[in-house]
N, C-alpha and C positions, 0 to 999 in steps of 0.2 A: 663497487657492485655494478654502477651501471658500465663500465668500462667492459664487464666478462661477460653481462648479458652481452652485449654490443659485440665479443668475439668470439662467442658462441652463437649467435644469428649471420655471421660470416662465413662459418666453420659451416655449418647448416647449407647454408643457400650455395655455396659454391661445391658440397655434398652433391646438390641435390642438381648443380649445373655440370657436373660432371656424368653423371647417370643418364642424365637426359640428352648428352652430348654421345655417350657411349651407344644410345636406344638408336638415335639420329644414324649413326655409324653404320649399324649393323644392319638395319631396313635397307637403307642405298646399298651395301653391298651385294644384298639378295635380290632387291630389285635390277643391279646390274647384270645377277648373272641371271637371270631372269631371260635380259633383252640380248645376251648373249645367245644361250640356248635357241632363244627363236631366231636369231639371226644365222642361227648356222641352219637350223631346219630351213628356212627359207634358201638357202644358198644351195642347198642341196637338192631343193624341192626345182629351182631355177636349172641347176646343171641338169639333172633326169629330164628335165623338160624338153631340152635344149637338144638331147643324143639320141642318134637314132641308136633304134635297140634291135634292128633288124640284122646289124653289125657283130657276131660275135665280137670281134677284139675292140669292140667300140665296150661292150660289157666285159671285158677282163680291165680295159681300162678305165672304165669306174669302179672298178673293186677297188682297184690300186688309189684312184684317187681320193677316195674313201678312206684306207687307209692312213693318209697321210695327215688324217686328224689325229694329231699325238696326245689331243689332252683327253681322248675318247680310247675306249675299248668297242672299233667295230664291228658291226655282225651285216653282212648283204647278203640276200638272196633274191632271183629273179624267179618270177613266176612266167614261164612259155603261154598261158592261156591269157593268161591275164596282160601281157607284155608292161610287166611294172617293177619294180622294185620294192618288197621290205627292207628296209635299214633302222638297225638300232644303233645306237650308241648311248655307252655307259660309262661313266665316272666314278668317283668316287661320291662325288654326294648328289647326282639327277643319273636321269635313263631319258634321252630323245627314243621316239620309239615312231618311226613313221614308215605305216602302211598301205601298199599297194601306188609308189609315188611315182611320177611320170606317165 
């Protein structure tokens, strides 16, 4: 009898370290992509910074570089009043959405 309590309170607790191992898991991966996300916003927010936009082909080639986010579905457009940039980008599970950037 006490042997089954004994591995049924094994069975339990290593239940219950597994759950908790699994909880641990999945927080760090959201919070990774997390610091993903803003780290590509910043890199973007750095390049528009960086380019003159008085350049037509300086703005077709930030389209292009834009582009070349393949884990994103991008969207740019330049606003002439404002000389800025809208860009989105979309994934399957977030949406970067940054307005009026540079």
């Amino acid at each position: 009898m006490k042997g089954q309590l004994l591995l049924i309170s094994a069975v339990l607790v290593s239940l219950i370290m597994l759950a908790a191992g699994s909880a641990v898991e999945s927080m760090s991966e959201q919070e990774y992509d997390f610091i993903e996300e803003g780290y590509t916003a910043d890199i973007i927010e750095q390049e528009t910074e960086s380019l003159d936009k008085t350049v037509p082909k300086n703005r077709e080639n930030y389209r292009k570089m834009i582009g070349f986010l393949t884990e994103y579905q991008p969207s740019v457009s330049y606003g002439d009043t404002n000389q800025c940039y809208n860009v989105t980008l979309r994934s399957d599970d977030s949406v970067i959405d940054l307005n009026c950037v540079g």
